[in-house]
VOGU-3710 file (C-alpha; in Angstrom, 3 decimals, decimal comma):
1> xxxxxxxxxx> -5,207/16,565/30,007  -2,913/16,210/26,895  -2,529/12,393/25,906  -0,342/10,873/23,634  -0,627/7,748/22,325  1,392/5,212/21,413  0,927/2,343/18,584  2,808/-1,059/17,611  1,687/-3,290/15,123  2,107/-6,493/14,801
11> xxxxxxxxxx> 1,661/-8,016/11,060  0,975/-11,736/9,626  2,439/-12,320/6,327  1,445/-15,450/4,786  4,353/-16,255/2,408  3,710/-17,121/-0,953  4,723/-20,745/-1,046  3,029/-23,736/-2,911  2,689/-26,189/0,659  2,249/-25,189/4,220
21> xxxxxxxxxx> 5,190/-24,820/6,355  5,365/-28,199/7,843  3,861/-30,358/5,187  3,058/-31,124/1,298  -0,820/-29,735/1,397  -1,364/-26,868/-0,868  -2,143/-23,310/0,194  -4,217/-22,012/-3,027  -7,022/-19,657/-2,020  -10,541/-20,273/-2,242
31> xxxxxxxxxx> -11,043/-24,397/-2,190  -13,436/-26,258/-0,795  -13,414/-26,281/3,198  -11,247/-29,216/4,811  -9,400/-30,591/1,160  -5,912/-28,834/1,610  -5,781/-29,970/5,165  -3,154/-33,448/5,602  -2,587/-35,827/8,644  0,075/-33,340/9,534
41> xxxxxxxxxx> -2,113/-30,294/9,578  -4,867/-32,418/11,495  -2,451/-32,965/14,458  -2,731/-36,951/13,913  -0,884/-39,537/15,886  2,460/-40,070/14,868  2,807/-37,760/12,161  5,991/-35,452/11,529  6,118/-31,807/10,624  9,069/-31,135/7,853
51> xxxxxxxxxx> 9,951/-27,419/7,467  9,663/-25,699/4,001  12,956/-24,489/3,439  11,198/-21,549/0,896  9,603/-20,166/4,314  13,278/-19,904/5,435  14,771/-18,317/2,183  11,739/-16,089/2,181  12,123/-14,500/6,419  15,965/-14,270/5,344
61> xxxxxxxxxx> 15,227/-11,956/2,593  12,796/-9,923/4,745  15,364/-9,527/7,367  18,214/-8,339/4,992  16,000/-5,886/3,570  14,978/-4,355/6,791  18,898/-3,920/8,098  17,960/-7,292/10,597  20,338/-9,557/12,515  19,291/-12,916/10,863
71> xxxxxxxxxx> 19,842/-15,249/13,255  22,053/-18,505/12,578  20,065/-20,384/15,010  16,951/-20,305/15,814  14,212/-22,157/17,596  10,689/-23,454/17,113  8,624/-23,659/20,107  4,794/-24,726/20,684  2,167/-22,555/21,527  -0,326/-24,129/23,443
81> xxxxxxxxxx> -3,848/-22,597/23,778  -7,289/-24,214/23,266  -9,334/-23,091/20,085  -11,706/-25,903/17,816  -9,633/-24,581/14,784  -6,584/-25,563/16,038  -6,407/-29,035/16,038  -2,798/-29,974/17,675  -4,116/-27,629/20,577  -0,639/-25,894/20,243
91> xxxxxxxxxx> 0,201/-23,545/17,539  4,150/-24,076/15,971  5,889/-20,113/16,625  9,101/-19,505/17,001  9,537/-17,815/20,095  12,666/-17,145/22,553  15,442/-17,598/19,449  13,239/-15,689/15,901  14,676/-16,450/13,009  14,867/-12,337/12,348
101> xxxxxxxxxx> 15,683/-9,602/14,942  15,808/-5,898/15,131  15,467/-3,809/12,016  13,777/-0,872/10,923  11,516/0,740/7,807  11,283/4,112/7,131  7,897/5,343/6,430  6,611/8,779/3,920  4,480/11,042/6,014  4,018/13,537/3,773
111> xxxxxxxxxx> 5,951/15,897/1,397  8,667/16,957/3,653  8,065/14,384/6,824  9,176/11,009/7,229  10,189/9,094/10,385  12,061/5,388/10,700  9,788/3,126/12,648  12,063/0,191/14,624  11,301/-3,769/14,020  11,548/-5,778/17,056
121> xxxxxxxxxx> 11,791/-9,203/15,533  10,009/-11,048/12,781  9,075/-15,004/13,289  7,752/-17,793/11,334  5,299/-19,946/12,590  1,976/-22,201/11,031  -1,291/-20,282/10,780  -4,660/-21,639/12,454  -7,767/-22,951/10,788  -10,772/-20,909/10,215
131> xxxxxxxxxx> -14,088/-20,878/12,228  -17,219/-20,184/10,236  -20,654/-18,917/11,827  -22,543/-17,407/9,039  -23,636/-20,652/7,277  -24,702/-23,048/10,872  -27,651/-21,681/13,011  -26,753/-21,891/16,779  -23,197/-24,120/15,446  -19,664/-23,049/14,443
141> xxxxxxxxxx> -18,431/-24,687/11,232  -14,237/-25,073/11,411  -12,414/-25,353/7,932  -8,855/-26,506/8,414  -7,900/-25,635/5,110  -5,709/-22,368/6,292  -3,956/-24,609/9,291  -0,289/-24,902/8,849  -0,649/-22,295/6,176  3,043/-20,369/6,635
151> xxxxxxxxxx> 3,432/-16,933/8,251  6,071/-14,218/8,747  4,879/-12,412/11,878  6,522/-8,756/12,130  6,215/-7,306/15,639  7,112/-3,336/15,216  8,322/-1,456/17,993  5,894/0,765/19,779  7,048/3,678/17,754  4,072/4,759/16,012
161> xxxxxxxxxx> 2,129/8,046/17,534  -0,943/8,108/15,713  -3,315/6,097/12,902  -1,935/7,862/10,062  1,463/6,797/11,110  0,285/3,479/11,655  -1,241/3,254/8,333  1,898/4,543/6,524  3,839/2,270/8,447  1,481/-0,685/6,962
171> xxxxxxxxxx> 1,500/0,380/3,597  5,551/0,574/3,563  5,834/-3,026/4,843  3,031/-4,357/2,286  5,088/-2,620/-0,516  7,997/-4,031/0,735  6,782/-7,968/0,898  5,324/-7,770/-2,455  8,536/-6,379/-3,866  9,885/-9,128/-2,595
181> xxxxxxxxxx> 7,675/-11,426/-3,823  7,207/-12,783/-0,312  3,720/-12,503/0,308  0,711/-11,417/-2,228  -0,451/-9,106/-0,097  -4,425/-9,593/-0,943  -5,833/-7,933/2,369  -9,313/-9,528/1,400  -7,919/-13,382/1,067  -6,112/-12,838/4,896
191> xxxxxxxxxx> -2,549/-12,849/3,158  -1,789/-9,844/5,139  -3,544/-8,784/8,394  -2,557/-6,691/11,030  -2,993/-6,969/14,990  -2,998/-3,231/16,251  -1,490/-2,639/19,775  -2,894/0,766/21,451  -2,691/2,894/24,489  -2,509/6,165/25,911
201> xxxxxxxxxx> -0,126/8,216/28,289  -0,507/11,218/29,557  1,689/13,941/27,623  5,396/13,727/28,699  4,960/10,643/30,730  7,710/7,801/29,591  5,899/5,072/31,376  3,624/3,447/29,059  -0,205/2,334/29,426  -1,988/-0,099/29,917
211> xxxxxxxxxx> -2,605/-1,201/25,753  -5,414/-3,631/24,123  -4,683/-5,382/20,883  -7,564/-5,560/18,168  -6,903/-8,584/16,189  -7,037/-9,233/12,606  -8,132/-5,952/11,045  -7,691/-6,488/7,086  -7,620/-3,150/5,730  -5,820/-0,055/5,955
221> xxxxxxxxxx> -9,279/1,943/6,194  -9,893/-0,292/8,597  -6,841/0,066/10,556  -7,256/3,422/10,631  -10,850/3,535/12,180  -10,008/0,976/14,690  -6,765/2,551/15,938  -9,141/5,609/16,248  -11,741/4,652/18,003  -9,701/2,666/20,405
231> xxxxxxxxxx> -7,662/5,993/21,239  -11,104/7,615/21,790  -12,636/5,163/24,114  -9,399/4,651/25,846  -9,610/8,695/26,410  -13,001/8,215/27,531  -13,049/5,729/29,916  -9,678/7,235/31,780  -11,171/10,915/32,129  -14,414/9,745/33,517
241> xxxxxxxxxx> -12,150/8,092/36,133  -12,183/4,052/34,768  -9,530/1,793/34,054  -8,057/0,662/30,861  -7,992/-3,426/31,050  -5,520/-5,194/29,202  -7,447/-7,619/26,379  -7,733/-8,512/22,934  -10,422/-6,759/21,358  -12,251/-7,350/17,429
251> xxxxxxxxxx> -13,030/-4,118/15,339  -17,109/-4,301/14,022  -16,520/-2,205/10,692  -20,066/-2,514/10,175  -20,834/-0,615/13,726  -16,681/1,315/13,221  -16,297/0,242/16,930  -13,917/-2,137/18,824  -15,555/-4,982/21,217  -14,071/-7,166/24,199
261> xxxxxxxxxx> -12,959/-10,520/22,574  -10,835/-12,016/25,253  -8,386/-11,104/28,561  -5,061/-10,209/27,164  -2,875/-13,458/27,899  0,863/-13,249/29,099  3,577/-15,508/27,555  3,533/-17,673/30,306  -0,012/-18,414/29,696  1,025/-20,155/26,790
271> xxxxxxxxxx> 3,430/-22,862/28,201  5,575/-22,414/25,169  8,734/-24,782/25,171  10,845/-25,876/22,508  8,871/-28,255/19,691  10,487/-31,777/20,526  9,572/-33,044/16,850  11,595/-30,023/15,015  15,644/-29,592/15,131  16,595/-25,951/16,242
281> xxxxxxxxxx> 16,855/-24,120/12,380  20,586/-23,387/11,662  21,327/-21,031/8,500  24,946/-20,204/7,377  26,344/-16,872/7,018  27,509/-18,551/3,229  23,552/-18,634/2,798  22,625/-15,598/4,064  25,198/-13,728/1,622  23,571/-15,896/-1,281
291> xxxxxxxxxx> 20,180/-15,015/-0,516  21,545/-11,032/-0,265  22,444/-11,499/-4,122  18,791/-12,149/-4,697  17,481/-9,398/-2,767  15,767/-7,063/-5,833  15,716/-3,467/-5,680  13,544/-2,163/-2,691  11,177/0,065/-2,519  13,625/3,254/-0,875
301> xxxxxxxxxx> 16,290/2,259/-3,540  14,058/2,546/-6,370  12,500/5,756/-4,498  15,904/7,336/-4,152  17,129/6,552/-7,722  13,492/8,142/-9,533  14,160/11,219/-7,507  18,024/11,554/-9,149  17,282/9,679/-12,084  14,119/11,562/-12,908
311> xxxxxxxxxx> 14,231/14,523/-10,857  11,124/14,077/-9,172  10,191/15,304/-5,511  10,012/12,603/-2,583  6,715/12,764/-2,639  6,008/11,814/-6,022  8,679/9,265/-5,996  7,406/7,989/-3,049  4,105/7,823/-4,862  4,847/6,238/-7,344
321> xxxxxxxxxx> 7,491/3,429/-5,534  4,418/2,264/-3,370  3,248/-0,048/-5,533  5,662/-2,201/-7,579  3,435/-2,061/-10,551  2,391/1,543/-10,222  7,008/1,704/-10,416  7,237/-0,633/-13,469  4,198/1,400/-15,257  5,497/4,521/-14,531
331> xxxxxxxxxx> 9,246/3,646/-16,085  7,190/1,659/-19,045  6,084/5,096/-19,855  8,630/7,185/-19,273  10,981/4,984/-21,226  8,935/5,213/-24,580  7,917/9,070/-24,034  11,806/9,837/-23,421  13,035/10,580/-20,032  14,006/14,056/-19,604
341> xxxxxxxxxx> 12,824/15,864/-16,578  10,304/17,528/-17,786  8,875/14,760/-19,621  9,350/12,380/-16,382  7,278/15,118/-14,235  4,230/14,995/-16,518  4,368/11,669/-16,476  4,288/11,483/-13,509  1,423/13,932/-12,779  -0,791/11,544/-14,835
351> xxxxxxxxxx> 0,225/8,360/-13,248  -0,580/9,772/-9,990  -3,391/12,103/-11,168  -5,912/11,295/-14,140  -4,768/7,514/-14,277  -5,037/6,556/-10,388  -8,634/8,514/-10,481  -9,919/6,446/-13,066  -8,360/3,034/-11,369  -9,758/4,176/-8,085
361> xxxxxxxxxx> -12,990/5,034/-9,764  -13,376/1,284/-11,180  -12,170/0,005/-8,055  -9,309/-1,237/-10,638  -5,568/-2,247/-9,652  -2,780/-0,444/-11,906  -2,458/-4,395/-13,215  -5,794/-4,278/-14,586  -5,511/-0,777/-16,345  -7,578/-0,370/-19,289
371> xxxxxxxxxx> -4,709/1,904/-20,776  -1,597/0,218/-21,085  1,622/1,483/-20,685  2,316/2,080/-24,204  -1,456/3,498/-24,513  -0,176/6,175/-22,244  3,284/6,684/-23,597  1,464/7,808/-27,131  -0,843/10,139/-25,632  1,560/11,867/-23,283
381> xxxxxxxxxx> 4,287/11,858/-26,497  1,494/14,426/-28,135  0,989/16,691/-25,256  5,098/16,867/-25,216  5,209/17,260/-29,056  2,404/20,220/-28,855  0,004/18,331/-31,181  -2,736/18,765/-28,668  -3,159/20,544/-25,297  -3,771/19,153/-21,928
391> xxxxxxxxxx> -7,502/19,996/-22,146  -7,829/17,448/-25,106  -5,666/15,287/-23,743  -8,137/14,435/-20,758  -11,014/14,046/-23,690  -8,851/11,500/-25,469  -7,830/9,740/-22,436  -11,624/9,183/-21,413  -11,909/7,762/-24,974  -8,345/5,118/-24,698
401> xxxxxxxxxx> -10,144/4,173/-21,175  -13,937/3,399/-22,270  -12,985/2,287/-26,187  -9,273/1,395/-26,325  -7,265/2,165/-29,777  -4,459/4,714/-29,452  -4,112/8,176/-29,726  -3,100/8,844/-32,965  -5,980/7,741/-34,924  -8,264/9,188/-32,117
411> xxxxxxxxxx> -7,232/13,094/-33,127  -7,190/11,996/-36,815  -11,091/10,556/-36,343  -12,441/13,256/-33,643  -10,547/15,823/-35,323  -8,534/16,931/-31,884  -4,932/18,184/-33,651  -3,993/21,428/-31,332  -4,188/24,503/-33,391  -0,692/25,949/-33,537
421> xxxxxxxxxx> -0,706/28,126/-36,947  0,209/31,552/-34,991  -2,086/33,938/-38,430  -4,917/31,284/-37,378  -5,378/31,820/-33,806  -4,176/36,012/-34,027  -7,263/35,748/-36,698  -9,667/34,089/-34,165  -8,246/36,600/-31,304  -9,137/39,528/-33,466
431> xxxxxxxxxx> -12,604/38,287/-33,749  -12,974/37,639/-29,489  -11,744/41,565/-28,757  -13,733/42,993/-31,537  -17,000/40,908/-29,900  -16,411/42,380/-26,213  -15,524/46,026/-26,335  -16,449/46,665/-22,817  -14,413/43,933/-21,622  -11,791/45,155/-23,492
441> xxxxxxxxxx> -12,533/48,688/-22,189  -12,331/47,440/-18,322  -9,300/45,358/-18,861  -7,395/48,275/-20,024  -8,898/50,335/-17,180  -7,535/48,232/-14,925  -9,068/44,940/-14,255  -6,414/42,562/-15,027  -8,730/39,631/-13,776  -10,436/39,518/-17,324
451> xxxxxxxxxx> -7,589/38,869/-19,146  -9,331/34,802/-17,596  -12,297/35,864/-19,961  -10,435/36,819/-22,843  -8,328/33,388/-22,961  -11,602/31,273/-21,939  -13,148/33,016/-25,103  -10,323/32,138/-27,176  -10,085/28,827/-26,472  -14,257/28,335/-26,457
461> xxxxxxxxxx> -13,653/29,519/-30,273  -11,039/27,171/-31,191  -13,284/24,537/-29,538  -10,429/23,809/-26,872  -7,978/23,037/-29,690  -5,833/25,981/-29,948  -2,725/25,880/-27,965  -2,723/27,504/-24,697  0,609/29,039/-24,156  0,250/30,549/-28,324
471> xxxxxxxxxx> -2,838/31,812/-27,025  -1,891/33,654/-23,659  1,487/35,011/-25,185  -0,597/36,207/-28,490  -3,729/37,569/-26,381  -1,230/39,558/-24,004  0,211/41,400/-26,904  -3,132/42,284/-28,329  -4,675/43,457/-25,394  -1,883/45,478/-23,929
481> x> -1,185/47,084/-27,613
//
């Protein structure tokens, strides 16, 4: 049987404020367990949770920039569940009225193929503390340091059809919440985790299946694998004639398989009602047209405008628009070097190309490059201005990437000025024919594929330095004369 399969995601944000949502405690990564945890975080008698009003300017701006309804009213409700890291025993959601609903993000499949995935709602509500096993033999440590912390959780629609769509779905939205300077987006730290909702239909079939939901996956590799091998064990267990059950599951990346964490619960199961201790959140449409003016511009804006501005492809823009940083490098660059088209393009090519294999390489952000903008700018000005070739151009990169310095007084010290003195390389092409008569003999014959030899000779002679286009426009002549 054909199967399709159907994915939604849904994806906590955890907005980039100072304090938590509903008190003064700080949210900075990394301190000691149980000191950025207050009375109000604890759940103690008596205490009142006051909303952040950044949380609110920060879910409007998400909602504008997805096309959402941003709701004028809206409603926070508790969650109430059992769990020893959450000490209220309810969790503060918003759930009936969400501050943001509907909405949509297109996503970059490849070259030619994208597709516009739909955004069921987005909602704020206070994150949970953190249980900790590694460190307490046969006991569970809880750190409430991360309770109360604030979250925007986006709940797609179930649009997605398979991991690599899923995946390019995630990337757009973590792009898009660090453009707005929303959320950090550190996947390691838990700003930005992902709760993958799978199942499986048979081909054709509108009904859907029976789904699981693997919580918390924090990567996009990650997300990937565990979408994966959910599909396949979902496959499995319906051919050899089981049942799918409905549950939340955990993804082992050490073991790259999904495990039974809990029975999916309904809504019902959580008794949710309206939080007595919190007025329903009311938002003007004066605000929401304020907080549009601050809106920067996003990620398919800036896409659109590279590919008129700088005639690139949607693929490359989209490239390069993924990352805000990879953007703001790219126009650093192409603003010194000059920005016609053709210039734009090669820049381009080694943003994407030489530049993102040596960050990758170093397991380096574009943030943390080695070569600066500027760094670039003067080597790629060199290429344009024919002082040296592409070939040396890698060599000198290597050396602005391990040393630093910049690119003229490399070629001055290593000696790496392209050769472009026309008598000088017709001299050295002379030399090359007169050293492989047979070559020379076949060539004419026939065997156009050594005309490769000739120009690999050439440029072996000239140590790499003579320039290429001279050479294969000066070499054709010679040999066809």
């Amino acid at each position: 049987m054909e199967w399709e399969v159907v994915i939604g995601l849904e994806v906590h944000a955890q907005l980039a404020t100072q304090s938590k949502i509903f008190s003064g405690a700080a949210t900075a990564y990394g301190a000691e367990p149980n000191t950025q945890a207050c009375m109000i975080d604890l759940g103690l008698p008596g205490v009142l949770p006051v909303l952040n009003k950044d949380v609110v300017r920060m879910a409007t701006k998400f909602g504008l920039s997805v096309g959402a309804k941003v709701s004028q009213r809206s409603v926070f409700a508790r969650k109430n569940y059992f769990y020893p890291d959450l000490p209220k025993g309810y969790q503060i959601s918003q759930y009936e009225l969400p501050i943001v609903e509907g909405g949509q993000l297109e996503i970059q499949l490849d070259e030619n193929t994208s597709k516009v995935i739909g955004i069921t709602r987005a909602h704020l509500e206070e994150d949970a503390g953190k249980s900790l096993h590694e460190d307490f033999h046969g006991m569970t440590g809880i750190d409430l340091n991360r309770a109360g912390t604030p979250l925007l959780e986006i709940v797609s629609e179930p649009d997605m059809r398979s991991a690599k769509e899923a995946v390019a779905y995630l990337k757009a939205l973590h792009s898009l919440v660090r453009y707005l300077g929303i959320c950090d987006g550190n996947m390691q730290e838990g700003s930005f985790r992902c709760d993958a909702n799978v199942s499986i239909r048979p081909k054709g079939q509108k009904e859907f299946g029976t789904r699981t939901e693997t919580k918390n996956v924090n990567s996009f590799r990650f997300v990937e694998r565990a979408i994966n091998y959910e599909v396949d064990r979902q496959i499995d267990l319906l051919e050899s004639g089981g049942k799918v059950m409905q549950e939340t599951r955990l993804y082992d990346a050490n073991k790259n398989q999904t495990r039974t964490m809990r029975s999916k619960e309904e809504a019902n199961d959580y008794r949710y009602f309206p939080d007595p201790d919190l007025l329903p959140l009311e938002i003007s449409s004066e605000y929401i047209e304020e907080v549009r003016k601050e809106l920067p511009e996003l990620p398919h804006e800036k896409r659109q405008r590279f590919q008129q501005q700088y005639a690139l492809n949607a693929y490359d823009a989209s490239v390069l628009v993924s990352s805000l940083d990879m953007a703001d490098y790219f126009e650093a660059v192409v603003n010194t070097v000059g920005s016609g088209n053709k210039a734009a393009k090669l820049v381009a090519n080694w943003v994407m190309g030489d530049l993102s294999a040596a960050l990758n390489k170093d397991l380096l952000d574009i943030s943390e490059s080695p070569v600066k903008a500027s760094q670039l700018a003067g080597l790629i000005k060199r290429i344009v201005d024919n002082t040296i070739s592409g070939k040396i151009a890698k060599i000198i990169f290597e050396t602005l990437w391990q040393e630093g310095g910049d690119t003229d007084s490399i070629i001055e010290k290593q000696g790496l000025k392209q050769i472009t003195d026309t008598g000088a390389i017709e001299k050295i092409i002379d030399e090359v024919i007169a050293s492989n008569p047979q070559q020379l003999e076949q060539y004419r014959s026939g065997k156009d594929k050594l005309f490769g030899f000739f120009v690999g000779q050439t440029m072996q002679a000239t140590k790499g330095k003579a320039n290429p286009q001279q050479v294969n426009e000066l070499l054709k002549k010679k040999l066809d004369g």
